[in-house]
N, C-alpha and C positions, 0 to 999 in steps of 0.2 A: 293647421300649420302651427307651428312650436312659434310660441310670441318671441323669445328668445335665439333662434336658429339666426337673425342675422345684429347678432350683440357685437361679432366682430369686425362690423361692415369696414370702420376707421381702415384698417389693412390694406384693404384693396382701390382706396380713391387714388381715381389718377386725374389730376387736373389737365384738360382737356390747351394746347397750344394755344397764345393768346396770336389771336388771328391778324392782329395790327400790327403787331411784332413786326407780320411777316412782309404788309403792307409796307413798312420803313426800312426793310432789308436795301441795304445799297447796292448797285448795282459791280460787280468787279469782273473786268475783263479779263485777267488771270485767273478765273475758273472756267472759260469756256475757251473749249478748241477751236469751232468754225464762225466767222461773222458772214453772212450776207446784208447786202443790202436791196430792198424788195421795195418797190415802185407798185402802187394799186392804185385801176380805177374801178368804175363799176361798171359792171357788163349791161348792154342794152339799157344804158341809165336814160333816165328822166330827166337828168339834173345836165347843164352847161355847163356850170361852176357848183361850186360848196356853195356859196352863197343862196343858191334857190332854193336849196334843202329846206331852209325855214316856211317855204309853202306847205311841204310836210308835218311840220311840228319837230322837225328832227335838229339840234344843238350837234350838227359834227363834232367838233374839236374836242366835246361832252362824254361823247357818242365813245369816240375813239379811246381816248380816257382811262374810260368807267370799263371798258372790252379789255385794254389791255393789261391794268393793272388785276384784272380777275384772270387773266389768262397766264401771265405772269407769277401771279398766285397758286395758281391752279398746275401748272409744268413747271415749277423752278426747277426742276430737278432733270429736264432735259432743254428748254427752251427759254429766252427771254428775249421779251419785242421790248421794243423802244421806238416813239415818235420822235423823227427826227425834221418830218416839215409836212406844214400844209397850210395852206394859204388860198381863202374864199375866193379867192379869183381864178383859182386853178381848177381841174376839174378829176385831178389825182393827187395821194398823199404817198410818203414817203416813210419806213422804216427801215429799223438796223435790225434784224433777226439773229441772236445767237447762241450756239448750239452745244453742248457738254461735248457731244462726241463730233470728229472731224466728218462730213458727207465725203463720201467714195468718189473717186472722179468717175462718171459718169452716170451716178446715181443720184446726181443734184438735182434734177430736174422731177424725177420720181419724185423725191424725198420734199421739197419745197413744194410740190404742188399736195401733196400729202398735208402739210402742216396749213397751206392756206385752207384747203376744201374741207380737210375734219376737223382744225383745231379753230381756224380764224374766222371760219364763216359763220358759222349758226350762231355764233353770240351775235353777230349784228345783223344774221340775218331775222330772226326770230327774237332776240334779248333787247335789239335798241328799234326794230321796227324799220330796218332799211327793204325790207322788201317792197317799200314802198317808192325805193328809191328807183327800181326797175323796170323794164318793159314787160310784155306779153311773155316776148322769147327767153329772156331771163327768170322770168317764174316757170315755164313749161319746162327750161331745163335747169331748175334751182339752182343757179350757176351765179354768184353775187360782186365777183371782183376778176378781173383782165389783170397780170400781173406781167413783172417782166423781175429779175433778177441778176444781182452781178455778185461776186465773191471780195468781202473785202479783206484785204491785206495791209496791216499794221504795221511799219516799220517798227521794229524792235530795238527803243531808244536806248536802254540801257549798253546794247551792243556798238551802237552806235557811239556812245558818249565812250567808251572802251577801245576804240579804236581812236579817235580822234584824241585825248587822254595821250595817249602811247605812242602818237605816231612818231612823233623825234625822238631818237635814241638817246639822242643827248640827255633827255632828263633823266632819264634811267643811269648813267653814269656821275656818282658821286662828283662833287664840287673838286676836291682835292686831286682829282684825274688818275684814282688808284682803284681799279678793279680788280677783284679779291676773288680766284676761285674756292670753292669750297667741298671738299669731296667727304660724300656722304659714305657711312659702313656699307663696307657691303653686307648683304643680307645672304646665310648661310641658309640652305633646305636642312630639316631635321627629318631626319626617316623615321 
């Protein structure tokens, strides 16, 4: 090999995305089309509450965390979960799931069980060690979380403030009480 053949390596360095970056990306509901909101417990669980978890060695709230901010990480570009409740005494937790592109109506159900069993599972079923969290029949059918889902709907403040803004006419008509038509050129086709 020619000791010289990579003199001009300088050229080609690409510094590789600083990965924390992406970790402090904030979060903006103005890039995504669909929200649900997703309700999970665990299937054939072990557990009565979160709380018992710790007979496992398992830190839920940790658990959840450390999954969704790598998952998050891992799909910004079509998904992003959000923990929005969970509380030791319950024995299900609570996220806002959402989505770049709109789900089809009637292809919600397909589609969210798609993202819970290939995208959400295996990090906790295999990464944080929940399969410890389950019975017999949840191991034989690798099955890790019972879900349930609702579509959420954002009222659209701005449109709102826009109506309420406008709704007396009266403000739209000058103090002086002289309203001014104004006729625009007309506009001529050129052939």
């Amino acid at each position: 090999m020619i000791e010289n053949f990579f003199a001009d390596y300088k050229k080609f360095v690409v510094i590789p995305e600083d990965e924390s970056q992406v970790n402090n990306e904030v979060f903006d509901p103005k890039k995504y089309a669909g929200y649900y909101i997703l309700t999970l417990s665990i299937f054939d669980s072990r557990l009565s509450t979160w709380r018992d978890a710790s007979k496992f060695e398992i830190d839920i709230e940790k658990s959840i965390k450390t999954v969704l901010r790598n998952i998050n990480q891992m799909q910004r570009e079509k998904y992003h979960f959000h923990l929005l409740e969970i509380d030791k005494f319950k024995n299900y937790f609570i996220l806002a799931l959402s989505t770049k592109t709109r789900f089809n109506p009637g292809e919600e159900d397909d589609r969210i069980a798609y993202v819970i069993d290939r995208i959400l599972t295996n990090p906790f079923y295999v990464g944080q060690n929940w399969f410890k969290l389950i019975g017999e029949r949840g191991r034989v059918a690798r099955k890790l979380f019972c879900y349930s889902f609702k579509e959420y709907v954002a009222a659209n403040l701005n449109q709102s403030k826009r109506e309420d803004k406008y709704e007396n006419i009266s403000e739209l008509i000058p103090k002086n009480g002289e309203i001014k038509l104004i006729k625009s050129a007309q506009k001529m086709e050129v052939l």
